[in-house]
N, C-alpha and C positions, 0 to 999 in steps of 0.2 A: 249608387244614388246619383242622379242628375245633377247637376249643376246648375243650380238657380243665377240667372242672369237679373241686374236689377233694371227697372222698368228707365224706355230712352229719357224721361223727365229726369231721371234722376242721371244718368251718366252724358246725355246729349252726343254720342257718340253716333260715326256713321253707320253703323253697322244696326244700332236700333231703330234710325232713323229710316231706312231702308227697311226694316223689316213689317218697323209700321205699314208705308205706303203698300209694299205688300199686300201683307196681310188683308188691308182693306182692300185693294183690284182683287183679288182671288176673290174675296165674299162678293163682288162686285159682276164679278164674270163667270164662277164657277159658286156659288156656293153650295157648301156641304162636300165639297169634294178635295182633297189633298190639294195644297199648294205645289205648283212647279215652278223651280228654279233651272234653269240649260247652262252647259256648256259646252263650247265644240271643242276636239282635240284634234289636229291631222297628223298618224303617226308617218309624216315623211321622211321623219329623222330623228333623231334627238331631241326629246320635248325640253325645250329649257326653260329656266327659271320667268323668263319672260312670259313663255306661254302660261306658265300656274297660276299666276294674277288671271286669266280667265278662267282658273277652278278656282281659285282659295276665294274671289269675291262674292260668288254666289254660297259658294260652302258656309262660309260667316255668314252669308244673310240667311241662311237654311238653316243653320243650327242655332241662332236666335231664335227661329217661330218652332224652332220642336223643342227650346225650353221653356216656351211659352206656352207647351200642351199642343201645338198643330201637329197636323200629320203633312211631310213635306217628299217632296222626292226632287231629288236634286239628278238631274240626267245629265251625262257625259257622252255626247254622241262623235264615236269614234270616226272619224272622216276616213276612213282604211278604205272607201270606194272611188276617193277622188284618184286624179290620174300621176303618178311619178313624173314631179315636173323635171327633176334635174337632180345629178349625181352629185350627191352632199362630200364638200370634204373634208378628208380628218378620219372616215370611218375606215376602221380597220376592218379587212379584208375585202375591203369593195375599190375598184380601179376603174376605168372609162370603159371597161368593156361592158360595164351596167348599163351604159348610155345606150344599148339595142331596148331598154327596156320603158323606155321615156314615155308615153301616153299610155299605158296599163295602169289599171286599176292597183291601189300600192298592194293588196291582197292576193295577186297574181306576179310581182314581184319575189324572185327568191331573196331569202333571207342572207343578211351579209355571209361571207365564208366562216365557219365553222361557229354557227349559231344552231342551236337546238332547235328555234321556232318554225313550224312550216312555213310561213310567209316572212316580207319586209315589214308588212302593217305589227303581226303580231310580235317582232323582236321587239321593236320597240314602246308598243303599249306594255307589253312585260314589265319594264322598268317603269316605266312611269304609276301604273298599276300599283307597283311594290312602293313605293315613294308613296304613294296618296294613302297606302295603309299604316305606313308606318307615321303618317301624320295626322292621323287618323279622320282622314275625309271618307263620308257616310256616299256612295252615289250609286245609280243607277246606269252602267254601262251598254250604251247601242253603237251594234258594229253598223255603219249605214251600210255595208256589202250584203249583208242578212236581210236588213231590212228592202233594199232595193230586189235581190234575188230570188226572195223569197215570194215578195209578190204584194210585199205590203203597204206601198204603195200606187201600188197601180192604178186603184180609185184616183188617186192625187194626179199621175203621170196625166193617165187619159181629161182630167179636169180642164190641167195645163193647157194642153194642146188643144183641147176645143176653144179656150179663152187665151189662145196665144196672139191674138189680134190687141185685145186688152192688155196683157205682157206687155206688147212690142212696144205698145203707146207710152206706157209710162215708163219703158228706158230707153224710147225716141227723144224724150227729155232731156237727157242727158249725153246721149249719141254724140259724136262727132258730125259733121257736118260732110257729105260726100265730099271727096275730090279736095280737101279743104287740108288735109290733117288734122291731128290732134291737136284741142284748145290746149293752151297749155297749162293750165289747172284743169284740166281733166289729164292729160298726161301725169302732173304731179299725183294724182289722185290712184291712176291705173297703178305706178310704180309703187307708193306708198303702201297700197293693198298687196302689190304682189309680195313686198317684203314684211308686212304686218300678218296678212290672214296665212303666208306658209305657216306649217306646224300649228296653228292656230284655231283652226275648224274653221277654214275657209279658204280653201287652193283656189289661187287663182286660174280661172277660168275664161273664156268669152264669155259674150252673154246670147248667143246661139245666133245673131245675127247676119251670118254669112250661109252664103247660100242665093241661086239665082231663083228659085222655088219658094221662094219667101222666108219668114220667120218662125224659127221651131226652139221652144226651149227645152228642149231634147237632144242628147248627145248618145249617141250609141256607141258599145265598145265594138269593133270589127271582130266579126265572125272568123276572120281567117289568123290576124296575128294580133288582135286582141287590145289595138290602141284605139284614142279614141280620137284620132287626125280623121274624121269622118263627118260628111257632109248630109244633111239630109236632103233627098231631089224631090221627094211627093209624098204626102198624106194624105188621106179621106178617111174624113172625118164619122161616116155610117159603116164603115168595114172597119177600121184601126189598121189598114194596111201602110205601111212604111216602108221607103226604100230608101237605100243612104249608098254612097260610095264613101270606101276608104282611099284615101290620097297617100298613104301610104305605101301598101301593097297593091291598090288596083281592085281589090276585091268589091262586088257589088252583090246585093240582098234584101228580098222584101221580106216583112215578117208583118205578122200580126200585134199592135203592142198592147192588144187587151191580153195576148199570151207572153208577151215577149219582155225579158227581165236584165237583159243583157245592155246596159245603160241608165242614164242618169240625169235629173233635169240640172241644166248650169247653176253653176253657185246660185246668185242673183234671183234666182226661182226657187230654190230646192229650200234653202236656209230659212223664207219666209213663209215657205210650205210645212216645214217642219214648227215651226210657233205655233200654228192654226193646227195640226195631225194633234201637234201633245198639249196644247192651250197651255204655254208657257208664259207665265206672269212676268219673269226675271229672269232676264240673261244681259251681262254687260259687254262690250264690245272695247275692242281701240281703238287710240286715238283719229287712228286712220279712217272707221268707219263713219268718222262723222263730217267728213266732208260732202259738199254736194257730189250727187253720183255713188256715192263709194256703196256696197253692201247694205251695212244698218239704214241708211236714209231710203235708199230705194226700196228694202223689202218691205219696212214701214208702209208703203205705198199699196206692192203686190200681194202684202196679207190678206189685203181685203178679198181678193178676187179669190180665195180661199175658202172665206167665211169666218177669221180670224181677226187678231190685236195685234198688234205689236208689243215685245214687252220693253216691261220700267227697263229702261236700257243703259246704267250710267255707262260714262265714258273712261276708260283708264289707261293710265298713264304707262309708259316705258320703265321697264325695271331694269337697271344696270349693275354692274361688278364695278369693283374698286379696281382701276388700272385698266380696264377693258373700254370699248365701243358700244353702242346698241347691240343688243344679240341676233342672229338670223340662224336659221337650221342646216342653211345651206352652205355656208361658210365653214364650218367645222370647230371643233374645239372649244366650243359653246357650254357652259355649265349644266349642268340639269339637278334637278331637284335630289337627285341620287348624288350629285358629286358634292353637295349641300349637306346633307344628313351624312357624308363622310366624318365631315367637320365641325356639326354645329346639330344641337338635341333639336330634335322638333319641335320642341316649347318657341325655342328661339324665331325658327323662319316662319312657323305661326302668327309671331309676334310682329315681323317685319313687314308682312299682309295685315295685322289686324291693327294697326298702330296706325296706319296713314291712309287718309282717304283716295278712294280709287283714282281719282284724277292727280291725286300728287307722283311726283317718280321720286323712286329711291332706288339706292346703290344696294347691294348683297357682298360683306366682304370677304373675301377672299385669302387678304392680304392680311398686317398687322393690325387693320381696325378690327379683325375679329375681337382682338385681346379686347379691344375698349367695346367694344359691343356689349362683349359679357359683364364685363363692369356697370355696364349700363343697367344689363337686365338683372343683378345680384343686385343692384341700389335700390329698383324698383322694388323687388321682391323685398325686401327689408321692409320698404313702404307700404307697401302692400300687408306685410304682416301687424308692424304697429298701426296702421290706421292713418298715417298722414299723405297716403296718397290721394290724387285728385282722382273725380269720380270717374273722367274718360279713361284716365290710363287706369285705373280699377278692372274697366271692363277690358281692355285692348289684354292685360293681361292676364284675365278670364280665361278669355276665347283660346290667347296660347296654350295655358296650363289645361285644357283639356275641352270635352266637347260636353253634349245635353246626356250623350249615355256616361260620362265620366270623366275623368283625371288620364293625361297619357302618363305612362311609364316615366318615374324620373330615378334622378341621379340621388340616391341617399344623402352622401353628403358634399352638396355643391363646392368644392373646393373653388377658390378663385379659379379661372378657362387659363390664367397668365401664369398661375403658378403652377399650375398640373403641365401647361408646354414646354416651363423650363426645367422640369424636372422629367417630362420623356425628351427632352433635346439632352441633356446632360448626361442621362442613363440609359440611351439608347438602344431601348429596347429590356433592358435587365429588371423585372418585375421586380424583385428581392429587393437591390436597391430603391426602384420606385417607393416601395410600401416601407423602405428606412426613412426615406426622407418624408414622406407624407405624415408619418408618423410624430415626426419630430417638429409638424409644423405650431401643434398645439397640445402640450405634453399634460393639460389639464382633461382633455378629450383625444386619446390618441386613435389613430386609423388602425381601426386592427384587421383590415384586410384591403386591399386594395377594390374589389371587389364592389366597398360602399360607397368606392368615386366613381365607379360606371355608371354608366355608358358616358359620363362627362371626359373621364380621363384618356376614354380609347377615340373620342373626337380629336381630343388637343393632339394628342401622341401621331394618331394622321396626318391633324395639319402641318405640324413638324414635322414628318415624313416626304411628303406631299407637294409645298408650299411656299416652304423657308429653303433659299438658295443654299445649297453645299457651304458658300462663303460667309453664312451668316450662321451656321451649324455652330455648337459652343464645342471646345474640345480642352480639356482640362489639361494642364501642364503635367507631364508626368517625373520634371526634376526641375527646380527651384530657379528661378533665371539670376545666376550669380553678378553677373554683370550686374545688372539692372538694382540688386541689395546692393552689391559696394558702392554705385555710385551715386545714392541714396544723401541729401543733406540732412542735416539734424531733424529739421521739422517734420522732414518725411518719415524719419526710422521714429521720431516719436509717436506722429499719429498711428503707424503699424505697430509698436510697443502699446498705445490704448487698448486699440480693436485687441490685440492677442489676450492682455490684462482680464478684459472683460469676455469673452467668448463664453468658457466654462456658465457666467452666471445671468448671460442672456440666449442661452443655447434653444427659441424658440421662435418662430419667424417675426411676431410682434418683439420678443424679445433684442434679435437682431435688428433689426428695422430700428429701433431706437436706440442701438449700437450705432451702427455705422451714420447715421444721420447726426449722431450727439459728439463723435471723437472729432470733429472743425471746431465744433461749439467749445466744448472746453479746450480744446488746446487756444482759443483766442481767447481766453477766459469767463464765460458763457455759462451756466447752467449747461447739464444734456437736457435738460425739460425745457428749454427757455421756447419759446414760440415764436414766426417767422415775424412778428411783429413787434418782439423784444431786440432784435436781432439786424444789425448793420447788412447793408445789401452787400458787402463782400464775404460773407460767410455761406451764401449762396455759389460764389466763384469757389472759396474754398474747399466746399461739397464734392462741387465737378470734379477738382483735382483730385480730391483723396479717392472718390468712386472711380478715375480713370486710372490711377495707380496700384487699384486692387485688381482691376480687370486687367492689366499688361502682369501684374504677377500670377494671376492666377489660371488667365487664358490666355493670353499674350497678345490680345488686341485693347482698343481705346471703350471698347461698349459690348455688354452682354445680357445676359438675365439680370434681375434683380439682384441686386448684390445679396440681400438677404437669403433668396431661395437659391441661388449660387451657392453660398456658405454652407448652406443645409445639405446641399446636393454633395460635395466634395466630400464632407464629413471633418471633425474637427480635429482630427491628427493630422488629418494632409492640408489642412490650412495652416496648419501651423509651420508644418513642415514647407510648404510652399510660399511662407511668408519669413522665412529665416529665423523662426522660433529656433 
């Protein structure tokens, strides 16, 4: 069954707000026909987490109007025909001798070493492919290599070039000025875009302006070695004859390009050409594109000369890692949506697109905010269930928990993400143990298979693998630190005489948790219930101490897991035993 979205009045959230304005241009421009939403991909490398904010913002506005009964098609127009600008690093089994392959269509590009895929283009849409299903994004995939070679734009090419006089004028707008150099916000603007539209659906390109034969938004790939460092020296306009030198090889050839399929109109043209081919209502852009000059402002312009719109175009923001820089494709080492869904259920990075509006940035973590991430989204979920959540985060966590055709796959039973990693850090790997200790977290509901914390428990156990430095790995004492018992004062061997007293009859994680937080409290004479507001602000230092003294007995550092899910994890003979019971 669908999942009924409630109407934007009621939630006020961006994602309906958007879907509105939608909905009405469609009826506006196309009516009775399927609403389009676009987005570009360039697979010139590793599509990451940055570039998905260009899918997941239209996918959220597409699966809002097909809960609302529209018929929507969301396009993902693969850029696999733009030209291999530069040898990305970090990829395995690729080294600078790729760099012979530098202006080739990425499709002509061999596949890194020992990849299955016939091309560079197709290795890497594979994975991103895989990632949009397992998050369950509905889309429409266009390879533009198919589409250019095939012939199916040709109408459009030849349009171009007869209206390339009109082209030129309106990005003589923004042109640099001969002999002048580059303004220098138009410089910011060129560099901006080269590092925004890579991997993006939108390789930086010229904008076909060289050449002493005038203005052609036409780039052809060379006939001989297949780059597109090629210049165009004459057209006529009644035959379709074309001649181009490559400056590469030397090579020179006229063709016909009402036949000829071997090329491509430059960004700047092509991007505005395709709005007008597929009458796309909604495609959003970055930040970058909204500068004067840049892409989005200028094809705004060139649509016209089409017969097209422009679409509702918002602007969005930079998505970050915790501890990391901006991301670029070309750089290496870059996250992607697949290294995401290692560590973290689709619900989640659903929720991190559907939660903030496109122009805000947010971080993706990586690091230890995962743990409070999840904390975050089990609190909502709770809210969500009783009723006291508000009506946006209602919706924001809608759209995660699944689409208009359903619910994604979840985790039976959501164990806290903090305590499923300190219990794959502890038991490293040994499923047996895992499903002892999970078990024992809640003895009125036990886990009776490990099985019903998946796919949650095989996230955390990654990021634990993955993530967390060697140094920060927990490794459980395997003989009692004798030292450290004898030279124990009173206060100290009492508070570990409490904790041992009471083990046996709070042997469950709420159990312990109200252990180990209660044996400061009574030993300064306190209630174990008394509450932090009952309670002198040194019995907060006193905490510190007793949790740092169970962590040097037990792992032999100052901080580890929860002490709670620690105790559970060790099991209660070797605490005992490692606490000089």
């Amino acid at each position: 069954m669908p999942i009924v979205a409630q109407s934007s009045t009621e939630t006020a959230d961006w994602v309906s707000r958007f879907a509105d304005d939608v909905i009405e241009e469609s009826e506006r421009r196309a009516p009775g026909k399927p609403v389009v939403v676009a987005s570009g991909l360039s697979p010139s490398g590793p599509i990451h987490l940055g570039n998905l904010r260009e899918v997941m913002t239209p996918h959220l506005v597409a699966d809002e109007i097909r809960r609302r009964g529209y018929q929507v098609r969301h396009l993902i127009s693969w850029d696999d025909f733009d030209r291999y600008r530069k040898v990305p690093a970090g990829i395995a089994g690729v080294d600078d001798s790729w760099a012979e392959h530098i202006g080739k269509p990425l499709t002509s590009v061999p596949a890194p070493k020992g990849s299955s895929y016939p091309n560079w283009a197709e290795h890497f849409k594979a994975a991103m492919t895989a990632s949009l299903a397992e998050l369950g994004v509905e889309f429409d995939g266009i390879s533009q290599t198919a589409q250019y070679t095939s012939g199916v734009y040709r109408e459009q090419v030849l349009h171009a070039m007869k209206h390339r006089a009109d082209i030129d004028a309106v990005l003589a707008q923004y042109r640099t000025k001969p002999k002048t150099g580059k303004k220098p916000q138009q410089k910011a603007v060129d560099e901006a875009e080269l590092e925004a539209e890579e991997g993006s659906g939108a390789a930086s390109e010229d904008d076909g302006s060289s050449g002493s034969a005038g203005y052609f938004p036409y780039k052809p790939y060379c006939g001989n070695c297949e780059k597109d460092l090629t210049t165009v020296t004459s057209y006529d306009d009644e035959t379709t004859e074309l001649a181009y030198t490559c400056t590469a090889c030397g090579f020179t050839e006229t063709v016909r390009l009402s036949e000829f399929s071997r090329g491509k109109l430059v960004w700047k043209v092509d991007w505005p050409m395709r709005w007008a081919y597929e009458g796309v209502i909604f495609e959003p852009s970055g930040v970058d594109h909204s500068s004067p000059g840049s892409s989005f402002q200028v094809g705004g312009q060139i649509v016209g000369i089409f017969g097209g719109k422009q679409p509702i175009g918002p602007m969005y923001a930079f998505v970050g890692i915790s501890g990391m820089a901006k991301m670029s494709s070309s750089r290496g080492g870059v996250p992607t949506p697949g290294d995401a869904l290692k560590i973290m259920e689709p619900q989640i990075l659903r929720w991190l697109y559907a939660r903030r509006r496109p122009n805000q940035s947010f971080k993706i973590a990586f690091d230890q905010e995962i743990q409070r991430l999840y904390d975050e989204w089990d609190k909502l979920a709770g809210k969500v269930a009783d009723g006291s959540a508000l009506p946006a985060d209602v919706a924001a966590y809608t759209r995660a928990v699944g689409t208009a055709a359903g619910e994604l796959p979840k985790t039976t039973r959501p164990l806290p993400y903090r305590t499923l990693a300190s219990v794959a850090d502890i038991t490293a790997g040994h499923e047996d143990q895992a499903l002892r200790i999970l078990s024992e977290l809640d003895p009125e509901q036990p886990l009776a298979a490990l099985d019903e914390a998946r796919p949650r428990y095989d996230k955390a156990e990654a990021w634990i693998n993955t993530h967390v430095p060697a140094d920060q790995r927990t490794i459980v004492r395997e003989e009692p630190d004798a030292e450290l018992l004898k030279s124990l004062d009173e206060a100290s061997q009492q508070s570990v005489r409490l904790l041992l007293d009471g083990l046996a009859e709070h042997w469950s994680l709420d159990g312990l948790t109200h252990l180990v937080y209660g044996v400061p409290k009574v030993q300064a004479g306190f209630s174990a219930d008394a509450t932090p507001k009952e309670l002198p602000p040194e019995i907060k230092t006193a905490q510190r101490t007793f949790f740092a003294l169970l962590y040097h007995l037990l792992v032999g550092r100052d901080t580890g897991p929860r002490l709670p899910t620690l105790l559970l994890a060790v099991g209660q003979e070797r605490v005992r035993r490692l606490l000089g019971a």
